[in-house]
N, C-alpha and C positions, 0 to 999 in steps of 0.2 A: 191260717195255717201255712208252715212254713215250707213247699216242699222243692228242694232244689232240683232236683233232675225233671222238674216241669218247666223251672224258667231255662234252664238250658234247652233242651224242647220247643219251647216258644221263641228262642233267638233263632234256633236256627230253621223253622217253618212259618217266619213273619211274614208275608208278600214282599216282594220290593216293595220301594215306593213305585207309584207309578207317576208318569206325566201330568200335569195340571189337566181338568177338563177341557179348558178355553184351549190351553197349546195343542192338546190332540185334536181337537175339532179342527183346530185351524190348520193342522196337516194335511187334514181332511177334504177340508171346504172352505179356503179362504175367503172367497166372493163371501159363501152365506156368514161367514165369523163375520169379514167387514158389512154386511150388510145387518148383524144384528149390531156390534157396536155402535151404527149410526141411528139406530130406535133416539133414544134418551128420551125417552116419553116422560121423566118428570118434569124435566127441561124444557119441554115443547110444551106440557101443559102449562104449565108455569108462566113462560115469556107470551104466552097465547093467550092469558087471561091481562096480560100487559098491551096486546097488541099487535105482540114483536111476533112475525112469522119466518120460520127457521127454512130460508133455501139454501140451506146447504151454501151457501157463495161466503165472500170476506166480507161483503157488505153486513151480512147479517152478524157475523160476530165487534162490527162495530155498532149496532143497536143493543145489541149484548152488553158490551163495554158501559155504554151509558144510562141504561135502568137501574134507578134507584134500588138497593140493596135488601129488597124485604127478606129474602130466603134468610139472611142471619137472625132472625127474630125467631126460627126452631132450631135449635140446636139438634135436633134428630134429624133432620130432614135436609140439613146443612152440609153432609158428607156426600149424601145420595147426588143433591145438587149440585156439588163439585165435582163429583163423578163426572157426572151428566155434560157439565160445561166441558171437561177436557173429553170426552169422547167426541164429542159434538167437532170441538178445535180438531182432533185428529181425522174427523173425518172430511171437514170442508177443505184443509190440508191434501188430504190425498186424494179429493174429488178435485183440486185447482191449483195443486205444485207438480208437475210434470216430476216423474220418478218416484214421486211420492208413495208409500205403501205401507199398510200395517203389518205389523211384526211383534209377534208372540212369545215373550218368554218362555224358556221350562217351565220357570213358577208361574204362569200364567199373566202375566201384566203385560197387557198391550203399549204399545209404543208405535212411534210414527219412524219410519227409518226413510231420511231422503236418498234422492242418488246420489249425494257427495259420500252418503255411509253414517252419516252423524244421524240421532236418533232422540228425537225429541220424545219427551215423561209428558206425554200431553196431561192424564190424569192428574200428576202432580199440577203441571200448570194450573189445570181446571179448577180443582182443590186451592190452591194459594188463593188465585181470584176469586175464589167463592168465598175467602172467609176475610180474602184483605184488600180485595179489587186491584193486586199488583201479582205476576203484570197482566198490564190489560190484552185480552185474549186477541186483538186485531194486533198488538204489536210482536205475541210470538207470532203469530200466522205472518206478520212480516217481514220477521226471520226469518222463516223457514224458505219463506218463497223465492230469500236471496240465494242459497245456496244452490 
């Protein structure tokens, strides 16, 4: 049923939008945001049944770099994993680049912002290597550490 003085009604008593979850949190409580974006507990479970233990340092995202690629063998579990890998980069990043610090979109996508100002898509990097092993995750972390 067609009734017009309802949809005018509803245009103009919609909510805003409001802020992404992740970005209001992180106004909030930056420490605990950065502290939940460094979980990636697929990730850890995962490189943990390889061996690989994640301290947070650049050594460990070069043992990263060189395990054999089984996560592409699920394609559901493939995105998670990518996730996981650039969260992980973002945060051993701002645990060991002086200035380094996470930074919250409106729409909510974390990013790595150095103190030159430049703002590394860790998730996107995590994702690329997780589905093409390029580039390898110790070489942005070597990037980043230049600036």
């Amino acid at each position: 049923m067609n009734i017009p003085f309802l949809d005018h009604w509803r245009k103009r008593h919609e909510p805003e939008p409001a802020e992404a979850p992740l970005a209001a949190a992180f106004d909030r409580d930056p420490e605990g945001v950065a502290e939940l974006l460094s979980e990636c507990e697929l990730l850890r479970s995962r490189v943990g049944e390889a061996g690989v233990v994640l301290d947070d340092t650049p050594g460990s995202l070069q043992e990263l770099d060189q395990l054999p690629p089984r996560w592409r063998n699920d394609p559901e579990e493939l995105p998670w994993f990518g996730n996981d890998a650039g969260l992980y980069l973002g945060t051993v990043i701002v645990r060991n680049v002086p200035g380094a610090r996470w930074q919250v979109w409106p729409g909510g996508g974390p990013v790595v912002r150095l103190a030159s100002g430049r703002e590394i898509q860790v998730v996107e990097a995590g994702l690329d290597w997780a589905m093409t092993g390029a580039p390898q995750l110790s070489q942005v972390y070597a990037e980043a550490s230049e600036y």
